[in-house]
C-alpha positions as a Markdown table, in Angstrom:
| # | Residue | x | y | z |
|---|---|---|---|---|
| 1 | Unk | 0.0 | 0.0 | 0.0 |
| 2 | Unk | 1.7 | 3.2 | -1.4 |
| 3 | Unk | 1.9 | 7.0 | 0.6 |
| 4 | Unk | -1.6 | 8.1 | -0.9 |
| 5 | Unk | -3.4 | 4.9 | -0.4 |
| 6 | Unk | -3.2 | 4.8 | 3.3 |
| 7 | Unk | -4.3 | 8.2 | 3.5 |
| 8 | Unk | -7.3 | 7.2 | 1.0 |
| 9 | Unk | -7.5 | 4.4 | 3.7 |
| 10 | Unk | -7.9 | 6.9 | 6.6 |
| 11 | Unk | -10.5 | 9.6 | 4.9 |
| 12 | Unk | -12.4 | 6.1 | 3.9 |
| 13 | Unk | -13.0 | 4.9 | 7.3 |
| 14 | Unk | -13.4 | 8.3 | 8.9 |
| 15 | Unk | -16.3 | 9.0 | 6.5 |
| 16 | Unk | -18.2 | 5.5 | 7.1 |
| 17 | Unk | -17.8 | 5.0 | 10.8 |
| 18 | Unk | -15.9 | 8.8 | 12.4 |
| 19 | Unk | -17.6 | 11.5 | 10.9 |
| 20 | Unk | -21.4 | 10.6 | 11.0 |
| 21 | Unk | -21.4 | 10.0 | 14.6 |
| 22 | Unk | -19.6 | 13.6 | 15.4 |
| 23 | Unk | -21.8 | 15.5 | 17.2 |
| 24 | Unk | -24.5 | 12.6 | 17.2 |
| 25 | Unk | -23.4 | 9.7 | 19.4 |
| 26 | Unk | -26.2 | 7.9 | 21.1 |
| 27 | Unk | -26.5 | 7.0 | 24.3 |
| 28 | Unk | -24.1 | 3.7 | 25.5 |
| 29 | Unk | -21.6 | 4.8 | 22.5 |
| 30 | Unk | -19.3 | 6.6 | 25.0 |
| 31 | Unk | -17.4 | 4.7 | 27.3 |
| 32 | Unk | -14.9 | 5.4 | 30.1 |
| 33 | Unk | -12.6 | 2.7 | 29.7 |
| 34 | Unk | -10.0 | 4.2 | 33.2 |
| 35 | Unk | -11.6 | 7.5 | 35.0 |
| 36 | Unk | -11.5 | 10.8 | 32.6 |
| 37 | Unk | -10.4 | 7.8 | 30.0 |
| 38 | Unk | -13.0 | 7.8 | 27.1 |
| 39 | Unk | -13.8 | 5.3 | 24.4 |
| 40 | Unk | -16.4 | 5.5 | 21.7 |
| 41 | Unk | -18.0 | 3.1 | 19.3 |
| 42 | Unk | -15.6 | 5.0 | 16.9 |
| 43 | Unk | -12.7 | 4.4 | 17.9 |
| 44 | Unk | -13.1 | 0.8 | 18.3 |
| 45 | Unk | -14.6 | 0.4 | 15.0 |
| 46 | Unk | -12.3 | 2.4 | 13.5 |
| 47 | Unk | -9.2 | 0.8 | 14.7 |
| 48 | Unk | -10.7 | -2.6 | 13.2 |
| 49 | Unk | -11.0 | -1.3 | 10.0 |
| 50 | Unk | -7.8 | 0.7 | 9.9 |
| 51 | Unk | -5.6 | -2.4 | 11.0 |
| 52 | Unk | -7.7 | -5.0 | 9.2 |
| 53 | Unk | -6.8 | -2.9 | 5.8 |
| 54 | Unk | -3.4 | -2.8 | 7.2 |
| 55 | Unk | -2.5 | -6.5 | 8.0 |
| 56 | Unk | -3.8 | -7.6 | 4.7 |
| 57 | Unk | -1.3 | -5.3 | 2.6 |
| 58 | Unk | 1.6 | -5.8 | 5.1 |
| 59 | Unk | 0.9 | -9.4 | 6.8 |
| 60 | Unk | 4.1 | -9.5 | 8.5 |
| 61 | Unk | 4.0 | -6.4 | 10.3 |
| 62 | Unk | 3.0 | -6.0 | 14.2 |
| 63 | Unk | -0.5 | -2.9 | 14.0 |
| 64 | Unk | 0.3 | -1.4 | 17.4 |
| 65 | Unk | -3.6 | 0.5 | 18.2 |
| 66 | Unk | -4.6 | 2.4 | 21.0 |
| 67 | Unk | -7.3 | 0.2 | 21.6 |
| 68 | Unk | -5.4 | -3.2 | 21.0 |
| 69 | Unk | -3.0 | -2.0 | 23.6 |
| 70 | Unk | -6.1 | -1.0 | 26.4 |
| 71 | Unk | -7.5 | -4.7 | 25.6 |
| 72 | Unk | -4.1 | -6.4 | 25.9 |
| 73 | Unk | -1.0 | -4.9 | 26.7 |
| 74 | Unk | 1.0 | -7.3 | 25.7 |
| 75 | Unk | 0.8 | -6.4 | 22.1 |
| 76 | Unk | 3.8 | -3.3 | 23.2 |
| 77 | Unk | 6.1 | -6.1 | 23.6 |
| 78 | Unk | 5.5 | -7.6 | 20.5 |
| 79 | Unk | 5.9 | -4.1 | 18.9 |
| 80 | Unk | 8.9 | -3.5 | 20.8 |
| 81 | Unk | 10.5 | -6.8 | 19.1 |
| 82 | Unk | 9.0 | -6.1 | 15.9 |
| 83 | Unk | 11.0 | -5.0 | 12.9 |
| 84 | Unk | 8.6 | -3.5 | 10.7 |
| 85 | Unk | 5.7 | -2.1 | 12.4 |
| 86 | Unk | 2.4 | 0.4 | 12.1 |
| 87 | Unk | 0.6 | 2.7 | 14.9 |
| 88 | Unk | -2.4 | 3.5 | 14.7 |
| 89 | Unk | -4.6 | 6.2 | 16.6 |
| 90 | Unk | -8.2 | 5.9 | 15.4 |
| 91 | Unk | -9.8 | 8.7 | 16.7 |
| 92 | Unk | -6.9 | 11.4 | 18.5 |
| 93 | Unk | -8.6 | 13.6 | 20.9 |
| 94 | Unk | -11.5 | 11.4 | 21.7 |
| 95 | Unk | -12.7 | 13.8 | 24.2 |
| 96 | Unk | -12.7 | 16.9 | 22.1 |
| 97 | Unk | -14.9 | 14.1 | 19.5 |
| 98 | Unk | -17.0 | 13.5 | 22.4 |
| 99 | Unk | -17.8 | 17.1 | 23.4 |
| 100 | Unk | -18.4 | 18.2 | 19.4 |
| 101 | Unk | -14.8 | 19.8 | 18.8 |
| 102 | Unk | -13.5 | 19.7 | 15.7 |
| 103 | Unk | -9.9 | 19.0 | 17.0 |
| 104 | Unk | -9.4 | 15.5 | 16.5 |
| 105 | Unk | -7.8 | 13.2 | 14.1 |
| 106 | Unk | -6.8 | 9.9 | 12.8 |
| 107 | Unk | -3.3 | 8.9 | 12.4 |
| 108 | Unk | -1.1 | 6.5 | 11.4 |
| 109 | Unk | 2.8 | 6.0 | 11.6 |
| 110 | Unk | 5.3 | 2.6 | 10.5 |
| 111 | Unk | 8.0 | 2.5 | 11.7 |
| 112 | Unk | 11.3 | 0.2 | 10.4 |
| 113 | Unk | 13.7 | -1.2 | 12.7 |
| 114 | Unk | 12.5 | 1.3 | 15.3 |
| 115 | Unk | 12.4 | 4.1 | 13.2 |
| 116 | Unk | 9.4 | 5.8 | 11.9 |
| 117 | Unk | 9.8 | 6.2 | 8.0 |
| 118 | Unk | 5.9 | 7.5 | 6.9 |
| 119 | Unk | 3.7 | 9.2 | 9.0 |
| 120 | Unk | -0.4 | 10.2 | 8.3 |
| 121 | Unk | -2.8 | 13.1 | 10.2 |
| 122 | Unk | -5.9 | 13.4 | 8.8 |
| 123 | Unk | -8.0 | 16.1 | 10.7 |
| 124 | Unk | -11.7 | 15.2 | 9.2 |
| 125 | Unk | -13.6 | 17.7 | 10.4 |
| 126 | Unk | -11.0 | 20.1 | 8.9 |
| 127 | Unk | -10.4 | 18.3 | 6.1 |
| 128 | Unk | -6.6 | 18.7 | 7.0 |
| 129 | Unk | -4.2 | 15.7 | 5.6 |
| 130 | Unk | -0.7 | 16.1 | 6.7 |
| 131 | Unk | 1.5 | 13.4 | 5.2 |
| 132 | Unk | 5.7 | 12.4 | 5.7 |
| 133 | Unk | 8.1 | 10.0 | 4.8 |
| 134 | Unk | 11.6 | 10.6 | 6.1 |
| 135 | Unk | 14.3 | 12.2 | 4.0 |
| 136 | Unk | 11.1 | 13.7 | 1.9 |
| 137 | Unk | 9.8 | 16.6 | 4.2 |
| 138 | Unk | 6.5 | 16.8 | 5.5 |
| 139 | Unk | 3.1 | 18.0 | 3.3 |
| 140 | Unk | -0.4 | 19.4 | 4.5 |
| 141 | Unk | -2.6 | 18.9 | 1.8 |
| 142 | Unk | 0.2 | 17.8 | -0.5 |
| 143 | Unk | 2.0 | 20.8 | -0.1 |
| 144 | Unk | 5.4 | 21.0 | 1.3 |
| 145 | Unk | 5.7 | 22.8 | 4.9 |
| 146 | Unk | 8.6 | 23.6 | 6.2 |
| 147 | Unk | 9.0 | 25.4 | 10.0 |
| 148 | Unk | 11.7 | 28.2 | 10.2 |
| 149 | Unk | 13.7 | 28.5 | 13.7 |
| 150 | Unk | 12.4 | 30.8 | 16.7 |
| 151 | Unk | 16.0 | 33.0 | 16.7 |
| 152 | Unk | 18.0 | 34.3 | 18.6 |
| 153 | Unk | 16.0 | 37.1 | 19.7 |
| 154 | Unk | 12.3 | 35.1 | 20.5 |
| 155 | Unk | 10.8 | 34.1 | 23.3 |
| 156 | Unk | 9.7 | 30.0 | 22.5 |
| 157 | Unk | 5.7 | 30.2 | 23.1 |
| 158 | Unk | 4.8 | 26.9 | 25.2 |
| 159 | Unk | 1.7 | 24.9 | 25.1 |
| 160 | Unk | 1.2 | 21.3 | 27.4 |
| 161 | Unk | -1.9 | 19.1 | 28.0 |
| 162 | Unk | 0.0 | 18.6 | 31.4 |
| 163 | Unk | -3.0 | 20.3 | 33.8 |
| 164 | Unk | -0.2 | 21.0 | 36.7 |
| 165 | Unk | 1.4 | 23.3 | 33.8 |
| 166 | Unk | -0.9 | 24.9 | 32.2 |
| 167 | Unk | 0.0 | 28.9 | 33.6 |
| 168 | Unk | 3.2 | 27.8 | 34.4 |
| 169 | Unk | 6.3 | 30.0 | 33.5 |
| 170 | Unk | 9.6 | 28.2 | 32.6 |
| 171 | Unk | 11.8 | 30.8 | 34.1 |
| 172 | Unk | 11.8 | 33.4 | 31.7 |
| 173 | Unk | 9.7 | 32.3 | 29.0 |
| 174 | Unk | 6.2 | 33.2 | 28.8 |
| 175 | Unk | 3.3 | 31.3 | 30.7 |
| 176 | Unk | 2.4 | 27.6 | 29.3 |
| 177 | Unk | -0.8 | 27.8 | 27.4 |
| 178 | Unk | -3.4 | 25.1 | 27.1 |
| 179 | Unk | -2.7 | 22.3 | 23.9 |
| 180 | Unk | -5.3 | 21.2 | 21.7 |
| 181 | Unk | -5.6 | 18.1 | 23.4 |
| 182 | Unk | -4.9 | 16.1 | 20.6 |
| 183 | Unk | -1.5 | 14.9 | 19.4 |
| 184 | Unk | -2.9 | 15.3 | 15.6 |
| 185 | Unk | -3.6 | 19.1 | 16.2 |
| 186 | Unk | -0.9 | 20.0 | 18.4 |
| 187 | Unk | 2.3 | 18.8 | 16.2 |
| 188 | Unk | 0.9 | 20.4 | 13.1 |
| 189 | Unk | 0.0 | 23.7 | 15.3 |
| 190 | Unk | 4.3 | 23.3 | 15.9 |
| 191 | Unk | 5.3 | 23.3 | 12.3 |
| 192 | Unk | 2.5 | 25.9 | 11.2 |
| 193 | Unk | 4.5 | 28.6 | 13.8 |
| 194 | Unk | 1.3 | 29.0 | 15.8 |
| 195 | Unk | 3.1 | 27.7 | 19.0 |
| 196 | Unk | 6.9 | 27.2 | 19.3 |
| 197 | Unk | 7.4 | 24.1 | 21.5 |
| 198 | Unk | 4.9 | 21.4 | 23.4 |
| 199 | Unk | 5.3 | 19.5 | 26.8 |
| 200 | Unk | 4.4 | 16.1 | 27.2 |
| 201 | Unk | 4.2 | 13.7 | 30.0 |
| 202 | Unk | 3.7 | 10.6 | 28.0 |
| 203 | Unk | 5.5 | 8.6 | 25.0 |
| 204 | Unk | 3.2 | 6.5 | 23.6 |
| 205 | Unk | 4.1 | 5.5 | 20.3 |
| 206 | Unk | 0.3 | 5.7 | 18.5 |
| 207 | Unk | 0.2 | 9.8 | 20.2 |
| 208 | Unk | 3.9 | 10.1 | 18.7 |
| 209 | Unk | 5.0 | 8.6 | 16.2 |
| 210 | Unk | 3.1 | 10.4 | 13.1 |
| 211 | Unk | 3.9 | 14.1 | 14.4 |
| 212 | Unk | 7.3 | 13.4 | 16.0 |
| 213 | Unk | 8.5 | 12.8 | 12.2 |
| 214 | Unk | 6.8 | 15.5 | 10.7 |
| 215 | Unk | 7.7 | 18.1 | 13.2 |
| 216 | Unk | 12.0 | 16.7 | 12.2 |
| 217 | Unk | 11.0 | 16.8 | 8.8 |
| 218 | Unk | 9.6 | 20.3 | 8.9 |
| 219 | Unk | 13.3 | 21.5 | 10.4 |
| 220 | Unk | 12.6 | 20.6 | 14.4 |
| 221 | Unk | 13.7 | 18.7 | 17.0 |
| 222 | Unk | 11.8 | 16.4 | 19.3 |
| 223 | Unk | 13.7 | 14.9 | 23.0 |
| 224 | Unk | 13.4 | 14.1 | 26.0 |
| 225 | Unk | 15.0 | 15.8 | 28.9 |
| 226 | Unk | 17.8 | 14.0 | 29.2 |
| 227 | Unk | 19.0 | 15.5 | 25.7 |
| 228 | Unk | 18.2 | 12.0 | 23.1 |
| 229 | Unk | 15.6 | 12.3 | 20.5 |
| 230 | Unk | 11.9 | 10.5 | 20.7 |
| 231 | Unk | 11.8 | 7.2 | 19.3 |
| 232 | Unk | 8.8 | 5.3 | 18.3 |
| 233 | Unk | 10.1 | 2.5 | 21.0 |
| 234 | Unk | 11.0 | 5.0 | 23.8 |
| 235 | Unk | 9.1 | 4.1 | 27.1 |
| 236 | Unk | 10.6 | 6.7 | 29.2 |
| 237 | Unk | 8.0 | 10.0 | 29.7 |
| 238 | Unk | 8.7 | 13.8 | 29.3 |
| 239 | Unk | 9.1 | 14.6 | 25.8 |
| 240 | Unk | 9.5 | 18.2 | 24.2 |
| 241 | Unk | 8.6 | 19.0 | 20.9 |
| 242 | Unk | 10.2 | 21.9 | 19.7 |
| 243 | Unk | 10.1 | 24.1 | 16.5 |
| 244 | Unk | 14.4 | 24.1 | 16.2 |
| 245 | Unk | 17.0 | 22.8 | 18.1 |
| 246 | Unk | 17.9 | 25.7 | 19.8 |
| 247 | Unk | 14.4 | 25.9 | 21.2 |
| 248 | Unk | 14.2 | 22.3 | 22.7 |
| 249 | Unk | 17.7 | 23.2 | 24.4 |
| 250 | Unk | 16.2 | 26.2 | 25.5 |
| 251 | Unk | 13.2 | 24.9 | 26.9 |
| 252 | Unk | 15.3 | 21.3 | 28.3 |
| 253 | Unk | 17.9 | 22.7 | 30.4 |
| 254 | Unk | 14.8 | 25.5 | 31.9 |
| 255 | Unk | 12.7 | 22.2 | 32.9 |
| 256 | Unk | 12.1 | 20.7 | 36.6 |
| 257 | Unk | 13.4 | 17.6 | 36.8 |
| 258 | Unk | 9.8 | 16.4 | 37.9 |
| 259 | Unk | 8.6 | 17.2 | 34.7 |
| 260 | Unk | 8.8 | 13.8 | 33.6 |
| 261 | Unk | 6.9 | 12.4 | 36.6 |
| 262 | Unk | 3.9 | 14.5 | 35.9 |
């Protein structure tokens, strides 16, 4: 399955089984699967599609979902181990889908001997496709987008989905703003220059994967605080996306060390 035909893939199942329930699930089509922890009938649906479309064109790889993993964790390990590999993220921002905001998305990422090489966002309700592939840039809406550096004379604009954070001032930066809550908004919001770096507590690969690529293929740089670069099989949390390498060092060496716990 080529670049375009996973994306194809993507718009295909939001349409049937996403889209018409924005804004219109029923009653027992929302469920908390861990407290503040939501699940619809989307997702899972979704997910099924997506990886059953998946398996068939690439039968030896390992489909790492988001829902897969919350039915049976041991599926990470086999990830882990796997060479060739896809994650998928059926509906990102599953509470902003619950409460009718537009901010979600679907994505996709594979990875090849623990390194992502293509990576999909489609934003549906936007009608918003970013696609990469490394070495090739990243596109939104098949146009190349590249992110220029903050220099040497900004002041790196923060955004986190970490509540303890939101308001908070890394020394002499300005205050942490609110994030889209949605790993397929907020890395795109990075390379279009609306916000220069983003905190986050976890790593999971499916939340990752897609946007960590784009955002390094778009001229940025995202790490974790002890100075090494995300990978789609790091386990360890605290990660900072940045616009430019100069703003994840600036924003690294201003962190608490807690950060990571949070």
């Amino acid at each position: 399955m080529d670049t375009g035909a996973v994306l194809e893939l993507m718009k295909q199942v939001a349409a049937e089984v996403i889209t018409p329930r924005f804004r219109s699930l029923a009653d027992g089509e929302v469920i908390e699967k861990n407290p503040g922890d939501l699940v619809t009938v989307a997702d899972r649906e979704a997910e099924v599609l997506l990886t059953r479309a998946l398996v068939e064109s690439f039968p030896g790889a390992v489909v790492l979902g988001e829902e897969a993993h919350a039915a049976d964790h041991g599926i990470l390990d086999r990830y882990l181990a796997a060479e060739h590999t896809f994650t998928v993220d059926p509906v990102d921002g599953t509470k902003n889908f619950v409460h009718g905001n537009p901010d979600h998305a679907v994505m996709i990422a594979e990875t090849r001997a623990g390194e992502t090489v293509r990576g999909w966002i489609w934003q549906p309700e936007h009608e918003v496709a970013w696609v990469v592939e490394r070495g090739a840039g990243v596109e939104r809406n098949g146009e190349r987008v590249t992110r220029p550096p903050v220099g040497p004379d900004g002041d790196p604009r923060g955004a986190t989905s970490i509540w303890s954070l939101r308001g908070h001032t890394l020394n002499d930066l300005p205050a942490l703003r609110p994030s889209w809550v949605c790993c397929g908004v907020d890395y795109p919001k990075v390379i279009e220059g609306e916000i220069d770096y983003i905190l986050y507590s976890r790593s999971n690969a499916w939340d990752h994967a897609p946007g960590s690529l784009m955002v390094t293929e778009a001229g940025g740089f995202v790490g974790h605080l002890d100075g090494t670069a995300y990978s789609p099989r790091s386990t360890q949390p605290g990660i900072v996306v940045a616009s430019d390498r100069d703003t994840y060092r600036a924003v690294q060496r201003r962190m608490p060390q807690e950060f990571a716990t949070r």
